[in-house]
C-alpha positions, 0 to 999 in steps of 0.5 A, a space after each residue: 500500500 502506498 500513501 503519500 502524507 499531506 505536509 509538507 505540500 511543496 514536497 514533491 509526493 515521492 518524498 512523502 510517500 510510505 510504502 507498507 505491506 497489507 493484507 486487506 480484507 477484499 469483496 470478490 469483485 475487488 470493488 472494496 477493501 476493508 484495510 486494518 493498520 495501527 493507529 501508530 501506523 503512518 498507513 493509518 495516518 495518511 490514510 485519516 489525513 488523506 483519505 486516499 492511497 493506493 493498493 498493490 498486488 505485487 510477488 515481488 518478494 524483496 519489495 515485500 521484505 523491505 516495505 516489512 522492515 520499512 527500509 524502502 528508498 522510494 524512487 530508487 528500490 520501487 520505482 513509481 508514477 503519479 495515481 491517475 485519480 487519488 493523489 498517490 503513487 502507483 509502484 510501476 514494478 506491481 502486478 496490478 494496483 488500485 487506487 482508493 478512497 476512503 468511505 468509513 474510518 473506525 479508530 476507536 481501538 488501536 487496530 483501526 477498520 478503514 472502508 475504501 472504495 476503489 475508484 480506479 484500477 489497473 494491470 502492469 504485468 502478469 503476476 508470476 506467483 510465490 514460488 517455495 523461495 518467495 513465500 519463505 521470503 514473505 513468511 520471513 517479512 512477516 515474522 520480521 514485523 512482529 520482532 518487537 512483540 517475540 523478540 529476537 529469538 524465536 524470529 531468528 529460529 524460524 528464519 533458520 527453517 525458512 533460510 533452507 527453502 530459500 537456499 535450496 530454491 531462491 533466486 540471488 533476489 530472494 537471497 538478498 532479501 533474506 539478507 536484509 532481513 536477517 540483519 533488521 532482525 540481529 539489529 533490532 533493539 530487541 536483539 541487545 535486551 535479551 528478550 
């Protein structure tokens, strides 16, 4: 998901942009999605300053891994363009994207439930799919981005299972991403208090 923050205005939006991964609840005609970031999120900020973003359906694994540890360089690791009817940034690397407004936002509890309507689409490329190396990739994100509730130590034990995978059937791009994870993880704040 791509969000651009409103201020400051004379910033141009690839300077203001967050890149983050989501898993949304959609309808089947893909006409509407139910997002639930954090309040502490800058997705969740964005989106209750702006009410608009845009959606991507990506396999791109290192982009995954990197939108997980927010370690994207926007521009340089995921190239983009303008949205043609939110004031957002399309990732010109997804598969398919769709641009969002937001109908209904509930932030009473610390886990948000943001209602948005598509209000245009469109496809980039055909999307290849998670192959074994890539879907350890994407499980590995995922366990990266919960490092502050686990800690280090059980975060590190399943990227031992999932290294496996991706060294028996990834690609120098699925490597690099299990690299940069490994190192967010050693290097997190949880890494040195013992947790």
């Amino acid at each position: 998901m791509t969000t651009v923050s409103p201020l400051p205005a004379d910033v141009p939006m690839h300077q203001r942009v967050n890149v983050a991964p989501m898993g949304p609840i959609v309808d089947a005609s893909m006409t509407q999605l139910l997002l639930r970031p954090f309040t502490s999120s800058t997705t969740y900020q964005n989106l209750k300053a702006t009410g608009e973003g845009v959606f991507h359906v990506t396999d791109d694994a290192l982009l995954i891994a990197q939108a997980a540890i927010g370690s994207i360089e926007p521009m340089a690791d995921a190239p983009m363009r303008p949205a043609d009817h939110v004031q957002g940034l399309v990732l010109t690397g997804a598969c398919r994207y769709y641009e969002v407004k937001v109908v209904e936002l509930d932030d009473r509890e610390a886990r948000t439930r943001i209602r948005a309507r598509v209000v245009s689409s469109g496809r980039l490329r055909d999307f290849f799919g998670f192959n074994r190396a890539r879907h350890a990739v994407l499980e590995a994100a995922i366990a990266a981005t919960r490092v502050h509730l686990t800690g280090p130590g059980s975060v590190l034990v399943e990227f031992e299972r999932l290294q496996v995978v991706v060294d028996k059937t990834g690609s120098d791009v699925e490597q690099d991403a299990m690299r940069q994870l490994w190192a967010y993880v050693r290097q997190s704040k949880c890494a040195g208090s013992g947790q």
